[in-house]
Every structure is written in C-alpha cells, then in structure tokens.
C-alpha positions in Angstrom: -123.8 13.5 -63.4 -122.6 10.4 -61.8 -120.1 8.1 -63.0 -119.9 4.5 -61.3 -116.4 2.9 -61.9 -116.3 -0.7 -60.6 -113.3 -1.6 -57.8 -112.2 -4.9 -57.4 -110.6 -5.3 -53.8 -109.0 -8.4 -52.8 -111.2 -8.6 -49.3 -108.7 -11.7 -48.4 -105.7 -9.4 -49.1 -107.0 -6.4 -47.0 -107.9 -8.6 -44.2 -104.5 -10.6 -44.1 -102.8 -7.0 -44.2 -105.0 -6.1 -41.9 -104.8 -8.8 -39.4 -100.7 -8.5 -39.8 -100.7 -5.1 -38.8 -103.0 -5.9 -35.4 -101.3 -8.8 -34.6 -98.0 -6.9 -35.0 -99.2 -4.3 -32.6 -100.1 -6.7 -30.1 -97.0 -8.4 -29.8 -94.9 -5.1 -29.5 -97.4 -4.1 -27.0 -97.2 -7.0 -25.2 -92.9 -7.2 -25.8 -93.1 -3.5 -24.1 -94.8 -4.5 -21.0 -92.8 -7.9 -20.6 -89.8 -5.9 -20.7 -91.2 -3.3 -18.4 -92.3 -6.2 -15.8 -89.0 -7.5 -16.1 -87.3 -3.6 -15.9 -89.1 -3.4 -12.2 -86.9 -6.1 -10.8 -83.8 -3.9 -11.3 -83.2 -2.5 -7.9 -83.3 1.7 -8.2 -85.4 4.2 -10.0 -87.4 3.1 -12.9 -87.1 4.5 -16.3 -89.4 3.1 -18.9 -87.5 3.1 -22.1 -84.1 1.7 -20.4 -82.5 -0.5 -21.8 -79.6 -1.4 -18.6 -82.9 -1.5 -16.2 -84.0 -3.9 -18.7 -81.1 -5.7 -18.3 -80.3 -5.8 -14.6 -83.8 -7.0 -13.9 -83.5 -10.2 -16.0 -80.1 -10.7 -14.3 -81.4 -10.5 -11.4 -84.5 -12.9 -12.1 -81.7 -15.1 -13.3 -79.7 -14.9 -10.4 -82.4 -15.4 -8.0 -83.1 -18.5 -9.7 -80.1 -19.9 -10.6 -79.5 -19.2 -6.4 -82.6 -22.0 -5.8 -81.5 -24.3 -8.2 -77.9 -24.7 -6.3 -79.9 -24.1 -2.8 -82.2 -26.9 -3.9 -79.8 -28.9 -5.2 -76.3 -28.6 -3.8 -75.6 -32.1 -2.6 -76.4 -33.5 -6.3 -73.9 -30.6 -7.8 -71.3 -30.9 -5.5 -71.5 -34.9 -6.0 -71.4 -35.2 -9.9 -69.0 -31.8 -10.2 -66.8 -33.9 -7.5 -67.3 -37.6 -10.0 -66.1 -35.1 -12.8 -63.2 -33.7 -12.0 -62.1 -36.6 -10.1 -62.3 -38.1 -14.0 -60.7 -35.4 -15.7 -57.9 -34.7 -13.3 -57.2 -38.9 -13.1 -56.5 -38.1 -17.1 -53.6 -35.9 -16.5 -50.4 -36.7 -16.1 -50.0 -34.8 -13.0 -53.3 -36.8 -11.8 -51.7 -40.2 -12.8 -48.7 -39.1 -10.7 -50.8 -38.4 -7.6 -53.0 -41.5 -7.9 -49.7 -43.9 -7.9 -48.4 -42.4 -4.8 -52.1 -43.0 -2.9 -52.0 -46.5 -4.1 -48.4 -47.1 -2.4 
C-alpha cells in the first residue's frame, strides 16, 4: 500500500537558503586566499593559517607603498608640512617671540 502525503516547499525559500550558503562559501574561500596572497609578502617561512604572517605581509604592502607615495611626492610633503608648522608654531607664544626678533 502506498500512501501519498502532499509537501508544500517554499522553492523561493530553499533557493534563497541555498544561494546564502554558496555565496557564503565563496567569499570565505575567496577571504582565505586574499589573506594567503597577502601572507606571502611577509619575508620568512610560510604558514597557512597564521595570523602574524598575515599581518607583516600587509605591513609590508603598506610600507612599500606608503615608501612611493613620499618617493613620488617628497617636494609637495615637505612644502605643505613646511606651510604648516610654519602656521602652527607662528601661533605660539614662543613662535610670536621668535618672529619679533627676525623682524628687528
């Protein structure tokens, strides 16, 4: 004897689940081999699941570019940096002293 009992499944529920779960696999997947790209630009041995590699190879990215920027751009810096402490330091009292004794 067979019995037939009817199932009503949500197909748009399932699928939503569904696409969640794949989409959340794919981004971890995808975090994991950012962060092992990253990891290989720590100088020493490699070790996947480390967290300091991890680290020291985005400092390093970082340094190296922040290094360019100021390479590429070192008159600019050193100007405005110059214009601004110039400002801040004429503010002072101290500053004020040392401007009057220029101006003599």
């Amino acid at each position: 004897m067979v019995i037939n009992i009817p199932i009503q499944i949500d197909e748009s529920a399932f699928e939503g689940k569904v696409s969640k779960e794949i989409q959340d696999r794919v981004v971890k997947e995808l975090l994991k081999q950012i962060k092992k790209q990253i990891a290989s630009n720590a100088s020493g041995y490699y070790y996947p699941d480390d967290e300091r590699k991890f680290e020291a190879g985005l400092s390093n990215i970082v340094r190296e570019k922040v290094a360019k920027v100021i390479d590429e751009y070192e008159d600019q810096i050193i100007e405005v940096a110059g214009k601004e402490l110039a400002a801040r330091l004429a503010r002072t009292k101290k500053g004020k002293e040392i401007l009057e004794r220029y101006k003599e």
